[in-house]
N, C-alpha and C positions, 0 to 999 in steps of 0.2 A: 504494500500500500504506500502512497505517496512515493514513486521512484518512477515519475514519466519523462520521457522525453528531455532535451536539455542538451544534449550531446554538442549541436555545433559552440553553444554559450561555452560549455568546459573549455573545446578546442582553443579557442580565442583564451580563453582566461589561461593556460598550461602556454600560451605562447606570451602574453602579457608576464607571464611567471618567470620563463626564459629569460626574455627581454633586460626587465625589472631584476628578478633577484628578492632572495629572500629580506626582508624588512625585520625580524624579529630577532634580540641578540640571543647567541647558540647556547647560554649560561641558562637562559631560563624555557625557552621554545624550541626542542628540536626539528635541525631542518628539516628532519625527514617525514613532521607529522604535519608543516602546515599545507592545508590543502583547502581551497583554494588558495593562493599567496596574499598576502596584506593590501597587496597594491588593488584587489576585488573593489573598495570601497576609494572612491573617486571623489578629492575636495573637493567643496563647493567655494567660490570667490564672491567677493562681495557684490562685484558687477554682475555675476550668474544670477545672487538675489534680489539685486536692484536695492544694493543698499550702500548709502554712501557715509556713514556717520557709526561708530561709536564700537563697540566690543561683540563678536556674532561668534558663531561657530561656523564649521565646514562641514558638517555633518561626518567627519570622521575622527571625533575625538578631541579637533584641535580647534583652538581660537585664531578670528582673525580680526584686526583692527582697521576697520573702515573710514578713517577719518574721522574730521572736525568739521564742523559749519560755519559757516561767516557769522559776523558778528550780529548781523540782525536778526536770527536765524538760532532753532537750538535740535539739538536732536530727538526725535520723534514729534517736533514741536506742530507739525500738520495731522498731529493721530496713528501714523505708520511708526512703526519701532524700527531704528536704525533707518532714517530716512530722516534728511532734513527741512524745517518746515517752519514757519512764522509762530513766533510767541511774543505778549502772550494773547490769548483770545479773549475779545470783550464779547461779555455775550449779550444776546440779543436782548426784548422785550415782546410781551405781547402785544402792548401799542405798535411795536414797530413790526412784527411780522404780521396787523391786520388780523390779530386773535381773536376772541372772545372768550373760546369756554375751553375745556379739557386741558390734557396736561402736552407739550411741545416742547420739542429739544430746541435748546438754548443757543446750539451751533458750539458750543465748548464742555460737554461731556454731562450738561446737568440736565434737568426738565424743569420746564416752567409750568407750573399751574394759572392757567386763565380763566380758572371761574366754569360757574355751570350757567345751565339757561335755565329761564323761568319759562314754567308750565302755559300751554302744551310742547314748545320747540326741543327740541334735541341736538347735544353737540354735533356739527357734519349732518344735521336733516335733510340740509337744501343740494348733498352734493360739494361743498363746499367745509371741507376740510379746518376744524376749529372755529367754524361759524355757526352762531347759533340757527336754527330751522325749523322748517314743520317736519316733524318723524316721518320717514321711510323706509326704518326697516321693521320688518316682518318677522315678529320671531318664533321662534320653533317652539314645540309642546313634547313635555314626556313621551307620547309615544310616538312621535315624529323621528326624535332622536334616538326610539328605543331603550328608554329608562323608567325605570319602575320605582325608584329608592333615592331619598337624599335629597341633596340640594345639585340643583344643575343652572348655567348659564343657557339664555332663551337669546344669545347671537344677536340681543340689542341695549345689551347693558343690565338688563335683569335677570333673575335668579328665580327659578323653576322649582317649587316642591311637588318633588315626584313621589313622597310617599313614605311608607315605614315598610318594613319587612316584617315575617311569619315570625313565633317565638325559635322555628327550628336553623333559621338564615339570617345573613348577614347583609348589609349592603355590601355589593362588592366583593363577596366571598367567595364565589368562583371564580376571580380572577377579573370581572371586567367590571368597569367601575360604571355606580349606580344602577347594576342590577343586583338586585335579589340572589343569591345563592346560598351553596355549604361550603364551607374549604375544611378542609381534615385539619384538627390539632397539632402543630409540629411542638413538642415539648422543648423546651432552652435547656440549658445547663448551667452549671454555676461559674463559669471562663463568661457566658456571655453576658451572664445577671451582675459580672464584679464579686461574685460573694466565694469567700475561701474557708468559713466553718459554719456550723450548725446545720439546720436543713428548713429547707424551703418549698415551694409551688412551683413546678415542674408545669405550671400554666394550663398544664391539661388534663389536672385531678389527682398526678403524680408527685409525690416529695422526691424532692434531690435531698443527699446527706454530702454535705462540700466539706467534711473532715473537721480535725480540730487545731486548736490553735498550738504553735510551739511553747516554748518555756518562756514565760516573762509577759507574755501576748493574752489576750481575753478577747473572745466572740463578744464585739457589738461594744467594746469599751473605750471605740473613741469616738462616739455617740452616730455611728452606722452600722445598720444591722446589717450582722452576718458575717460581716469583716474585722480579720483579727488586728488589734491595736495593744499598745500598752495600754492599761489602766490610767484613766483622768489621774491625774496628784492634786490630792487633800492639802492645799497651802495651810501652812500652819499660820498661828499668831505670836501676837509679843505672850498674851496673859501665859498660855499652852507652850509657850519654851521659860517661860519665867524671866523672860528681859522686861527694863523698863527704861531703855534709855539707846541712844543712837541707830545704826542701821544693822538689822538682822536679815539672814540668807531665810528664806521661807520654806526651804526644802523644795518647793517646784522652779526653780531657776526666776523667782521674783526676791523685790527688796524689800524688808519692812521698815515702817519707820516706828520706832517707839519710844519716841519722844527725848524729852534734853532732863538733867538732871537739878537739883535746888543749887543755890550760891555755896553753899557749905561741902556740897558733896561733886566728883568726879565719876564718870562712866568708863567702867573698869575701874575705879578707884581702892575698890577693897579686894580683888585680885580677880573676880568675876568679869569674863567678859560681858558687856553690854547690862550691866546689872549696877546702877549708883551706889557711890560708898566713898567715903573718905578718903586721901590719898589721892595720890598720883598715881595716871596710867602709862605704861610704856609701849607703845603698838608696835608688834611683830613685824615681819614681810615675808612677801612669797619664798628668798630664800631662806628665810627661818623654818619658816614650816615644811621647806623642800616640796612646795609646789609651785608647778611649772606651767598651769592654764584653768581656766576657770575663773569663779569669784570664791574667796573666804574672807571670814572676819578676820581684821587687825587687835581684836581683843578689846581696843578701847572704844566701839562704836562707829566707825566707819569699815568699810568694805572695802578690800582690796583685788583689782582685776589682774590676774597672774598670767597672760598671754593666750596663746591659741595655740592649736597641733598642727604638724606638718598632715598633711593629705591622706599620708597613708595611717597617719595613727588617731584617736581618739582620746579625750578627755576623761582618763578612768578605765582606759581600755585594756589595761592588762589585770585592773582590780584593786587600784590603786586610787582612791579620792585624789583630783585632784592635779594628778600628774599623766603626762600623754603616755599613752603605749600601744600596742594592738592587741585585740582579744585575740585568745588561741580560738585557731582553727581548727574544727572537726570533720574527718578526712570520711567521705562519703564508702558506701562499699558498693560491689558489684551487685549485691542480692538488692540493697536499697535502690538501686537504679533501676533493677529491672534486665540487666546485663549477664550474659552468660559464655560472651566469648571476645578473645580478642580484647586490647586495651583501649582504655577509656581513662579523663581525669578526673581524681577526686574529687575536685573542688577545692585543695588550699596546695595547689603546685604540682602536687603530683601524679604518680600516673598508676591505675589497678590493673591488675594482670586477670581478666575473667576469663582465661582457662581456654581451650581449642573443642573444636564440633567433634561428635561422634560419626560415626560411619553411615554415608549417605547425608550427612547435615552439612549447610556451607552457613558459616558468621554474615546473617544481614540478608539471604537468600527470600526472603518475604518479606522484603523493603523495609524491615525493622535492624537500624545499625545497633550491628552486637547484640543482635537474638540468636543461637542456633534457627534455621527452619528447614524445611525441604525442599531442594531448585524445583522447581515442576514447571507446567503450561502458564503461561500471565495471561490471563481475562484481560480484552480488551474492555474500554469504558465507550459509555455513548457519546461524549466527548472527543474521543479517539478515531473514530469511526465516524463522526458526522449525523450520528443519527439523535431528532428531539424526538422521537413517538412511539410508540407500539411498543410491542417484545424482540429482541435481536438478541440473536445469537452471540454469547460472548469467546469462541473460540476454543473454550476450554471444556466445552458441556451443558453450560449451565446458559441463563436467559437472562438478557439485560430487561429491565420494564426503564424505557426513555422516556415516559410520562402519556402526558393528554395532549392537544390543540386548542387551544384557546381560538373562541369564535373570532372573524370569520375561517381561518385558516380550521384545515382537516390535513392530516395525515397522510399524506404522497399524496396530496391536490396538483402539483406541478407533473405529476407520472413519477416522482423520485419516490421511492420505498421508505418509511422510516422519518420522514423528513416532515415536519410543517409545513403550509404553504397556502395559499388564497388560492381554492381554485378559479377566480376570478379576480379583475382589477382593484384594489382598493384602495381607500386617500388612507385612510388613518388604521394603523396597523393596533396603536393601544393609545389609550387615554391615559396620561400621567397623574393627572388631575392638578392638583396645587401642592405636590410635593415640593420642597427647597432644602437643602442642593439634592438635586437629582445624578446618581452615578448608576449607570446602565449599561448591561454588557448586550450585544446583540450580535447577528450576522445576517448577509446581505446575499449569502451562497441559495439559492431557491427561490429568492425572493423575484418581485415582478416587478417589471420598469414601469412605475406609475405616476413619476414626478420627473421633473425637467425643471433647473432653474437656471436662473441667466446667466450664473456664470459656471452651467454646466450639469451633467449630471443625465442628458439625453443617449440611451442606449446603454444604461447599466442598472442593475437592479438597484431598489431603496425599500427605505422603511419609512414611514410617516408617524410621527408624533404629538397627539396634543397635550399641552399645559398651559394651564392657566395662571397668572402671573399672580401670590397670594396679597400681594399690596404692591404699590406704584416705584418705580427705583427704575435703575439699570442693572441688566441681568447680560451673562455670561452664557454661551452655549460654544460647545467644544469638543471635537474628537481626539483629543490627545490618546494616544495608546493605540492610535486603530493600526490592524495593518492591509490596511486596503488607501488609498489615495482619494483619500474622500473630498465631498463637497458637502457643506452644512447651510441649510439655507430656513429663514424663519417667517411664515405669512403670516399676517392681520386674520384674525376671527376666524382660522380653521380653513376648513379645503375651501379652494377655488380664492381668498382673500388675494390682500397687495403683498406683496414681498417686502419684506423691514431688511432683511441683509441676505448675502449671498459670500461664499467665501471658501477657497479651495486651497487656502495656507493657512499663517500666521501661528502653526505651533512651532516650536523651536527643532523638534528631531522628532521618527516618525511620520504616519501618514495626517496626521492631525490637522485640523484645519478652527479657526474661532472665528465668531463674531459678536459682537454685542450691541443690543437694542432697549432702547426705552420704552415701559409700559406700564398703564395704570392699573390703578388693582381692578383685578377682575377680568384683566384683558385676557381672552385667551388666544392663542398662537397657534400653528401648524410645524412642526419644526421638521425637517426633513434628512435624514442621510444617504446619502450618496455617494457617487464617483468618477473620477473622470474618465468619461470612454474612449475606447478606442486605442488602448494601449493596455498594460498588465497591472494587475491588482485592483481589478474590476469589481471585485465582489471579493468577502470574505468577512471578518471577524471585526468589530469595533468595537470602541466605548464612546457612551453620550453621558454632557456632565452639564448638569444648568447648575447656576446658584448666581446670589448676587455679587452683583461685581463690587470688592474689596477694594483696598489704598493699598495691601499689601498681603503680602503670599506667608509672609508670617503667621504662626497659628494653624494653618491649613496646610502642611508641608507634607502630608501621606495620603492626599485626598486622590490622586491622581489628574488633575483639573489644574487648568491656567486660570488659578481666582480672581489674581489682579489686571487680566488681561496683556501682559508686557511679552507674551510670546515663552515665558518659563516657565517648566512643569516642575512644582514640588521643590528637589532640591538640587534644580539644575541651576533654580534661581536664588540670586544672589542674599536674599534675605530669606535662606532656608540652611545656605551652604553651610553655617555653623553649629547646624542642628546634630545633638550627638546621633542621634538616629539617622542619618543623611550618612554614617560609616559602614552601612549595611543592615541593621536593624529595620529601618521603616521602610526598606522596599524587599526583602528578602522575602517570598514563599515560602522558604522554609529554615531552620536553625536545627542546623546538626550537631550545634553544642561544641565536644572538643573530641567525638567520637574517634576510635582510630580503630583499626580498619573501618571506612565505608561502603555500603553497599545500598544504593538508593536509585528506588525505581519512580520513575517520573514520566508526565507527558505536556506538552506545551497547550491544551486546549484548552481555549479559554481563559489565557495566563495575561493576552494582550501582549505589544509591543512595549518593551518597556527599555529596552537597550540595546547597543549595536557596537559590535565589535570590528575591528581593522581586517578578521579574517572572512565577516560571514556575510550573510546575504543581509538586503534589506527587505523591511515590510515583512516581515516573518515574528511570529509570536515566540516567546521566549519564558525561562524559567530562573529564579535566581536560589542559590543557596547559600546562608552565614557559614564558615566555618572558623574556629579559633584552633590554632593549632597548641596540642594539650604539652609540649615540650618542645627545646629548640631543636632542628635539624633539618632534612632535604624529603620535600615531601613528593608524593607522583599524584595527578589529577587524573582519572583517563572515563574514556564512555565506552571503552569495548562492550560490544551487543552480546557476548557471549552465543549463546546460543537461538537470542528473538530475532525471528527469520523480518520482524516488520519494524525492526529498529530504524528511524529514518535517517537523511543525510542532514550535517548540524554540524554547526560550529560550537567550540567549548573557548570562554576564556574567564581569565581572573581579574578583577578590579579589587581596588583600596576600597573602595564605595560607593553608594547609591550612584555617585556621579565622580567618581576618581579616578587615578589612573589605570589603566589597564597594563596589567603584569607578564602576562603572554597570552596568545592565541595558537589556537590549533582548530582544522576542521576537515572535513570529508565528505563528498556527496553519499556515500556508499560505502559504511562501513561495515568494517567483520572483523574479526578477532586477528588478521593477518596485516590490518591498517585502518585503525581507529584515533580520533585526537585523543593526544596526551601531554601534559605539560610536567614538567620538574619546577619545583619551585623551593626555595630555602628560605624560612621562617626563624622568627624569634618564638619560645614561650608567650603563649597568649596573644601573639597578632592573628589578625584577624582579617579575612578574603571572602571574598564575594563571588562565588563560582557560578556561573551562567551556561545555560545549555539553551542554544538558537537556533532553530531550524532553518532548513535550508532544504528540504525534500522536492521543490519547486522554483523554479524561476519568477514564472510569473504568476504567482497564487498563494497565498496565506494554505501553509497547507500542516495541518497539529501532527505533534512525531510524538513519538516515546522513546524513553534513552535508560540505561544504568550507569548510575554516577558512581565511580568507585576515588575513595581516597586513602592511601597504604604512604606508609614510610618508605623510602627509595630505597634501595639494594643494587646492588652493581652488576646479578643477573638475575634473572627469573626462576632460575633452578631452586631448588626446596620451597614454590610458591605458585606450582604448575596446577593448579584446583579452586583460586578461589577467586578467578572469571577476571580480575584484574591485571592490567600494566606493570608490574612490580618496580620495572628497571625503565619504565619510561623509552621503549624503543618501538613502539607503537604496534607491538605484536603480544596478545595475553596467552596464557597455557601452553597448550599444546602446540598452538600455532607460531612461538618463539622457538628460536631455535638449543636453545638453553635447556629446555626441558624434553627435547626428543633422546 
């Protein structure tokens, strides 16, 4: 599956390789695994993008600097990012665009509100756009629109009660919004509830039991149920410590005041700290008391502040009031983890030895790192296979159920088996309603060419979208992640309205495309995805992301979505880049912790475009995985398919981060255990890689692969390591198929 055609594209590419020359240094990327060569991925120049101002990318990793703009002039100052253009902008008036009523852009990114009309006229009645008029539009009825339930927009400003539902349904509950349905209970869990002890409402009649709290920790005692905390601390008083004079510690990290002493008497005076008495007091210091951070009394009534800990230690930490140290670490074990083979880290540095598989068992063999299991047949998923509907066959015996069709679409409406699809033309595929931010995965493979907008989208399949705007602003609509070359485009009041934008770029990498429109509450929209026809990545896999448009990408940095509009996704952008999670945390799929030997089965469906590497194709969905290496030394990366005859072709490389450097690349149209990507790479204890697997099954088509991730300690040949499906020595040949272990 997915290994069509493509032959002459290699030719060209194996003689561009020629040409060219290997790009990647031989320390960390052997030459002999990269396939396609680096040189695959073609800069882009500012002039290719038609930009002439300020910091862009080339779409292959690297920065380019576009210039500066004259002095009257700044960049993006006409709206285009990386374009220069007049600032700043005076914005208009209603008097002066000849307004009256409703809300109209300002011509500099805001909306004006002009007022409503008085009864009977309606804003735009006459035709006449922002002018008050006699009503002309016609509005629709619950069952016009086929709705049964809720509240609905009547396409002239008003709002439709279409009803209540039965005690056994919901509005909306089968999936299409304001009809009447059932939808089955999905029960949550305690990861998604937030809660990590006691036990709760599993939402569908069921208790969850989310465990209990560690040592020092209380269920619900830092006044949130379910979640463990330390215990509130009881501040003490002056009466309850028996002081009666200067500043006392209160036991919860506050200061008490209790008061000044008579003329006759001193605080500390009779040898009591903070307690008046006769005499003179002599007040201590931190290095008297041999403390090193925190606050304690000086004995006579004021408080003294004794510094702060280096980073890695704590105040008290080794059990010591008062002086820095670190707490002892308690060394996790194999049985506590869940681990039965092959080495893993404790958790305070070091590394546990869980022992080797018995006969017939390989470490990790049932995608679980450092389970014994049994290699057998992998089930294909309905993801992997392309199918949303019916029962299919999963390859191994057994029957996938890929769900229902949401009306109008049925179940190989198009003649595809398996697949959803209208078996006729349709404007609006689903009603969003008035969700904000909306994040949406979809695909455009089966779908029907039912939309065309101007700047494109004629002869390629879409999907049509309504949503309603939930109050007045400027909103955001965006395909970042797709990997199809879309066009996004937004009409006025649902099918057949005016077109508010149209737009076949403006995301920074990937096939993404933005625009953004002003609209009043209640407006609702037709929003559309698309593609540009007539060339490759016509159809396939996307994401759609509305929400309001932001001052800044800050806060929203794992949303997937250009919030602020400036063309940067997440933490490509500059006010994300110093997010700790931006080091592989907040875009990773998945965290394989500091596991050692790996063995991880994956597939790219449905995962989105999220990165691109110097070795692999573009417009292809991808997979990323955290790894911390559990001690220092030279590690091997490899995806040998072992024995899956339906492993597809894919590039493998390593980044520092979400958006960092890239450390090597390797890739193969068509791998097998005799030449598969594999990288060497040498780590410190505890650094930390971003391992990506990007398909590449296709030239011109978003096409989902599955891969086995293996990550092993390097060794200098394969031999005593011919069984456990991995690259050991990094020569892009595993098992039997190296020559090491013949």
């Amino acid at each position: 599956m997915g290994r069509t055609g493509g032959w002459p594209g290699w030719v060209l590419l194996l003689g561009l390789w020629a040409a060219c020359g290997q790009t990647l240094p031989e320390d960390t990327v052997s030459s002999r695994l990269a396939w396609p060569p680096p040189t695959l991925c073609m800069p882009m120049t500012c002039e290719s993008q038609g930009l002439d101002c300020g910091y862009a990318i080339d779409g292959c990793g690297g920065t380019l600097q576009c210039g500066e703009c004259a002095g009257d002039q700044a960049c993006g100052g006409g709206g285009v990012p990386n374009v220069c253009g007049p600032l700043p902008c005076v914005p208009s008036t209603c008097e002066a665009r000849g307004a009256t009523c409703g809300p109209l852009s300002d011509g500099c990114g805001g909306v004006l509100d002009c007022g409503t009309c008085a009864t009977p006229e309606v804003c735009g009645g006459a035709g006449v756009p922002n002018a008050c008029g006699p009503p002309a539009c016609v509005p629709t009825t619950c069952e016009a629109s086929g709705k049964n339930c809720g509240q609905v927009p009547d396409g002239c400003g008003r709002v439709l009660e279409c009803g209540a539902c039965g005690p056994d349904e919901t509005c909306g509950g089968g999936g299409t919004a304001n009809v009447c349905g059932r939808a089955p209970c999905v029960p949550t869990t305690c990861e998604a509830l937030g809660k990590n002890c006691g036990t709760v409402s599993d939402g569908c009649g069921g208790v969850l039991d989310c465990g209990a709290c560690g040592e020092g920790l209380t269920c619900g005692a830092g006044g949130v149920a379910n979640v463990c905390a330390a215990p509130l601390c009881q501040a003490a008083t002056c009466a309850a410590l028996g002081k009666s004079c200067g500043e006392v510690l209160d036991g919860c990290g506050g200061v008490l005041e209790c008061g000044a002493c008579a003329a006759d008497a001193t605080c500390g005076g009779a040898g009591e700290a903070n307690v008046c008495g006769a005499g003179s007091c002599v007040p201590t210091t931190c290095a008297a008391l041999g403390a090193n951070c925190g606050r304690v009394s000086d004995g006579c009534g004021a408080v003294l502040e004794c510094g702060g800990c280096l980073a890695s230690e704590t105040c008290g930490g080794a059990g010591t009031p008062n002086v820095c140290g670190k707490a002892a670490c308690t060394p996790s074990t194999c049985e506590a983890l869940g681990k039965n083979c092959g080495r893993v880290a404790d958790g305070c540095g070091g590394t546990l030895e869980c022992g080797a598989c018995g006969e017939g068992l390989t470490c990790g063999a049932g995608g679980v790192p450092n389970v014994c299991a049994v290699p057998g047949c992998r089930p294909a998923t309905c993801g992997f296979l392309g199918a949303t509907c019916g029962a299919v066959a999963d390859g191994c015996g057994g029957t996938l159920d890929c769900g229902a069709c949401a009306a109008p679409e049925t179940c190989g409406g198009t003649g595809v088996p398996h697949v959803c699809a209208p078996p006729e033309p349709v404007c609006v595929d689903r009603d969003l309603g008035s969700a904000l931010p909306v994040s949406l995965k979809g695909s455009t493979v089966e779908a029907r060419d039912d939309h065309a907008a101007s700047c494109g989208g004629a002869g390629a399949p879409d999907r049509g979208y309504l949503w309603t705007a939930p109050k007045a602003g400027t909103f955001t609509f965006d395909t970042a992640r797709s990997a199809v070359r879309s066009v996004i485009a937004v009409y006025a009041d649902g099918c057949g309205g005016e077109e508010l934008a149209c737009a076949t770029g403006g995301i920074s990498y990937g096939g993404g495309s933005r625009v953004a429109v002003a609209l009043a509450q209640g407006q609702r929209v037709l929003v559309t995805v698309d593609a540009v026809a007539g060339g490759s990545f016509t159809q396939g896999a996307f994401e759609l992301h509305i929400d309001e448009l932001r001052a800044t990408e800050a806060g929203a940095c794992f949303d997937g979505m250009d919030n602020d509009g400036d063309r940067w996704v997440d933490c490509a952008d500059t006010e994300c880049r110093d997010e700790p999670r931006c080091k592989g945390q907040g875009c990773a799929h998945h965290d394989l912790g500091s596991a050692l030997p790996v063995t991880f089965q994956g597939e790219t469906a449905l995962s989105g475009d999220g990165f691109q590497g110097t070795c692999g194709a573009l417009l292809q969905q991808d997979r990323a995985h955290l790894w911390t290496a559990p001690k220092a030394g030279t590690f091997v990366f490899d995806t040998s398919p072992g024995n899956d005859p339906d492993a597809g072709g894919h590039a493998l490389y390593l980044l520092t981060g979400c958006r960092g450097t890239e450390l090597g690349c390797s890739a193969h149209p068509h791998p097998t255990t005799k030449a598969a990507p594999a990288l060497k790479l040498t780590l410190a204890q505890g650094q930390s890689v971003l391992v990506v697997v990007d398909g590449m099954a296709r030239p011109d088509r978003d096409t989902p692969i599955r891969y086995t991730l293996h990550v092993t300690e390097w060794v200098p040949s394969e031999a005593g390591h011919c069984h456990d499906g991995a690259d050991n020595d990094a020569d892009g040949r595993a098992d039997d198929a190296d020559p090491d272990c013949r």
